[in-house]
C-alpha positions as CSV (number, residue, x, y, z in Angstrom):
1,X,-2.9,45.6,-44.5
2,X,-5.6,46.5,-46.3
3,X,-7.8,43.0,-46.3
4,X,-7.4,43.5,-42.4
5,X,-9.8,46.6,-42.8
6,X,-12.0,44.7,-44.2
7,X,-12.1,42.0,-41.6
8,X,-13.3,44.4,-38.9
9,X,-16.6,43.9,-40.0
10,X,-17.3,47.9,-39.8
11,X,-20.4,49.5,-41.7
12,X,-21.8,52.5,-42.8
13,X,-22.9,54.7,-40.1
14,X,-26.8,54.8,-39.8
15,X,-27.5,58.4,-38.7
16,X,-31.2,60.2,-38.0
17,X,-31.6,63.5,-40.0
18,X,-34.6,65.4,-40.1
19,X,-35.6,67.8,-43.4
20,X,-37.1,71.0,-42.1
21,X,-37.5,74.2,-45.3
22,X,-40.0,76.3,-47.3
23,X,-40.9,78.3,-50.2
24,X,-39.3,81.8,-50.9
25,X,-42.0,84.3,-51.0
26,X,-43.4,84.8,-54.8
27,X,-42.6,85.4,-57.3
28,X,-39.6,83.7,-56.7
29,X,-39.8,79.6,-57.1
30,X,-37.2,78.8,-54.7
31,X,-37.5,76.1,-51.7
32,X,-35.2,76.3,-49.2
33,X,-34.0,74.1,-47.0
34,X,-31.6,72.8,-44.2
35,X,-30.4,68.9,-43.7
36,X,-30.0,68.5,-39.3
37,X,-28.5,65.2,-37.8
38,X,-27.1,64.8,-34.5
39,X,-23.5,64.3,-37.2
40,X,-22.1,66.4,-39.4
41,X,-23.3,64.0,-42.5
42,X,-22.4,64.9,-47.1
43,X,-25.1,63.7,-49.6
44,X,-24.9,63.3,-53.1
45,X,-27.8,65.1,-55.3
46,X,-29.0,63.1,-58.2
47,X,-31.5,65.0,-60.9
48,X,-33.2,62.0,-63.3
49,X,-34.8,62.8,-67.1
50,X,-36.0,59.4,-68.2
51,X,-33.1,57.2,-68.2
52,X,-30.8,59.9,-67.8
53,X,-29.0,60.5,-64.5
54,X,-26.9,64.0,-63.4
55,X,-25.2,63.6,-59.9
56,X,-23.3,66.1,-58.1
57,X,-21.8,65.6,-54.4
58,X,-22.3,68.3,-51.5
59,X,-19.5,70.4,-50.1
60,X,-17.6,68.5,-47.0
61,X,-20.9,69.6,-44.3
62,X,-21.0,70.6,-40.8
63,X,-22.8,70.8,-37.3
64,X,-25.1,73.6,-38.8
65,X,-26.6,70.9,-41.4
66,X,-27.0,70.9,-44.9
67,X,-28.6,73.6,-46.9
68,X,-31.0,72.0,-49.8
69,X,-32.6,73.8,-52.4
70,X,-35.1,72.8,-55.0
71,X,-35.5,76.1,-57.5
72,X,-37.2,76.6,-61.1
73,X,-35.4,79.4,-62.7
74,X,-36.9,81.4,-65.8
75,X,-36.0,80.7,-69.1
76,X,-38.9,82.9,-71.0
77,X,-41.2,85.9,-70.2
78,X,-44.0,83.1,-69.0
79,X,-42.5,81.4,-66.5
80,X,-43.1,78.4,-68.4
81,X,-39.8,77.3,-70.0
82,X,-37.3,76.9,-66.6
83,X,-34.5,75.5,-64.9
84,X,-35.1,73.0,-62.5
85,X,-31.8,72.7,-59.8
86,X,-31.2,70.9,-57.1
87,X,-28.8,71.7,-54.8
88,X,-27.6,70.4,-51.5
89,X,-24.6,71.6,-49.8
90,X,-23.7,74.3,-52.1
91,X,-23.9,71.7,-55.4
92,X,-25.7,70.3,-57.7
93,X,-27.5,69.3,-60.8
94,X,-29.9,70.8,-62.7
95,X,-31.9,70.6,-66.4
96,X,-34.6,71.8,-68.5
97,X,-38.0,71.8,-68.5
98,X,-41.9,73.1,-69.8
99,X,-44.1,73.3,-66.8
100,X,-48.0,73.9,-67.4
101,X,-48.1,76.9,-65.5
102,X,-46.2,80.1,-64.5
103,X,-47.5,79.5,-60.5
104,X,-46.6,75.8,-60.5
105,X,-44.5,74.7,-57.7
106,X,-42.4,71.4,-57.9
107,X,-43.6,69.0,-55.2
108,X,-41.3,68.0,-52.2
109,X,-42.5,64.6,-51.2
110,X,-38.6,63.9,-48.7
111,X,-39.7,62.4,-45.6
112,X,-39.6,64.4,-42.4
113,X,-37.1,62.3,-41.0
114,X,-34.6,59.2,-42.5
115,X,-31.5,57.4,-42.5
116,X,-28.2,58.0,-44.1
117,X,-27.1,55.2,-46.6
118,X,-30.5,55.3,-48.2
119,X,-31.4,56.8,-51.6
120,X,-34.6,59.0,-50.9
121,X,-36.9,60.7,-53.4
122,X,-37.0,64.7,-52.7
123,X,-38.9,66.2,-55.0
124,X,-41.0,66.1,-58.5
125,X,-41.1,68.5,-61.2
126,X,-44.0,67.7,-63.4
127,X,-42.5,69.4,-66.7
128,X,-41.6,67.9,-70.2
129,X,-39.5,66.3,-69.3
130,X,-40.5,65.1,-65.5
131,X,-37.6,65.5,-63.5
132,X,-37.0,62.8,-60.5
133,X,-34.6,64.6,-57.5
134,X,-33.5,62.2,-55.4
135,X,-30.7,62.3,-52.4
136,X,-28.3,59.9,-50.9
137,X,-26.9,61.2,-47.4
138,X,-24.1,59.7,-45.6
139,X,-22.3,60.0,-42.2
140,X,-19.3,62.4,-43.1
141,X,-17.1,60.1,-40.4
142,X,-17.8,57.3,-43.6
143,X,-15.8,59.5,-45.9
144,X,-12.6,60.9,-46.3
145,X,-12.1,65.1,-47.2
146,X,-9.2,65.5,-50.2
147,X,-8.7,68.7,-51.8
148,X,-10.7,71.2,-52.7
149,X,-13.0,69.8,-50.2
150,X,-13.9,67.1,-52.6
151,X,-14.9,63.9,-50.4
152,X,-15.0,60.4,-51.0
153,X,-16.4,56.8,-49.4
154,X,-13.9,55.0,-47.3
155,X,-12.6,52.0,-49.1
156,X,-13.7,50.0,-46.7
157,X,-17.2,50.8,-46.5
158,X,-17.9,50.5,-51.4
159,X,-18.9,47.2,-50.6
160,X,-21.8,48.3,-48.7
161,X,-23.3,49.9,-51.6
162,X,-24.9,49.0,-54.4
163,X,-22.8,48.3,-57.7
164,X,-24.1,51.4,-59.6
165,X,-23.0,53.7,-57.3
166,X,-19.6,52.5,-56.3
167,X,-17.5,54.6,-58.7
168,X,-19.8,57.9,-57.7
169,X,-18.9,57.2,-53.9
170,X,-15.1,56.7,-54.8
171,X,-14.4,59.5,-57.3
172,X,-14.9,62.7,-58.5
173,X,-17.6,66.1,-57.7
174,X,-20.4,65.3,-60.4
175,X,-21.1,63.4,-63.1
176,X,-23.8,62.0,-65.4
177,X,-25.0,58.1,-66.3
178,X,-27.9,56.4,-69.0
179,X,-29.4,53.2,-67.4
């Protein structure tokens, strides 16, 4: 039964969102955001240090969209030594980092509007480390909701997607990978 699925020829969905947010008022460096399609759509978060890679996936989504944040959190009395996190639908990764000033602000360079199925590149954080944020969005009708609200890719659709990130698509909430 299952190579019949297969057959059927059926891809990913390719839905339209748009990425609409701002920055908290000071002194706060918080950017907050919301993730609107026409579909309820779940994205993946991925935070990359050099050749390391942190992923987390977002909560199951709705019609409402897909909150996103991209926040730098304190560490010392400066401002300087901080948390970078990135979170979309209530998850995700974060890590440390020195930024050069206490009234930096990490860049967001998403597009206004893109395509589920696509990795995109969010947002920058020009620290020591740099910190890549990047985001892969998918149609939540592509995926099937277990417990706990974890979700995961429909078998039928892994072979749509690229080798290295067929085992994040199928299992588990987050995760971490060296390339």
């Amino acid at each position: 039964m299952p190579d019949a699925i297969f057959k059927t020829g059926r891809k990913p969905a390719k839905v339209e969102m748009t990425v609409a947010g701002e920055w908290l008022p000071a002194p706060k460096r918080d950017w907050r955001g919301v993730i609107q399609s026409a579909e309820t759509v779940v994205a993946i978060a991925f935070l990359r240090v050099g050749g390391h890679t942190a992923w987390c996936k977002s909560d199951r989504g709705s019609l409402h969209g897909l909150e996103v944040s991209v926040m730098l959190d304190r560490y010392d009395n400066f401002g300087l030594d901080v948390s970078a996190s990135f979170s979309i639908g209530n998850n995700g990764p974060r890590w440390r980092t020195l930024v050069e000033s206490a009234n930096y602000f990490p860049k967001i360079i998403a597009p206004k509007t893109f395509l589920t199925g696509q990795l995109i590149d969010f947002a920058k954080v020009e620290g020591n480390p740099r910190i890549d944020l990047n985001a892969l969005f998918i149609a939540r009708k592509d995926v099937r909701v277990g417990r706990n609200g974890l979700w995961h890719l429909r078998k039928e659709l892994v072979e749509f997607f690229p080798e290295s990130f067929r085992k994040i698509l199928a299992y588990g909430r987050s995760g971490a990978f060296d390339s």
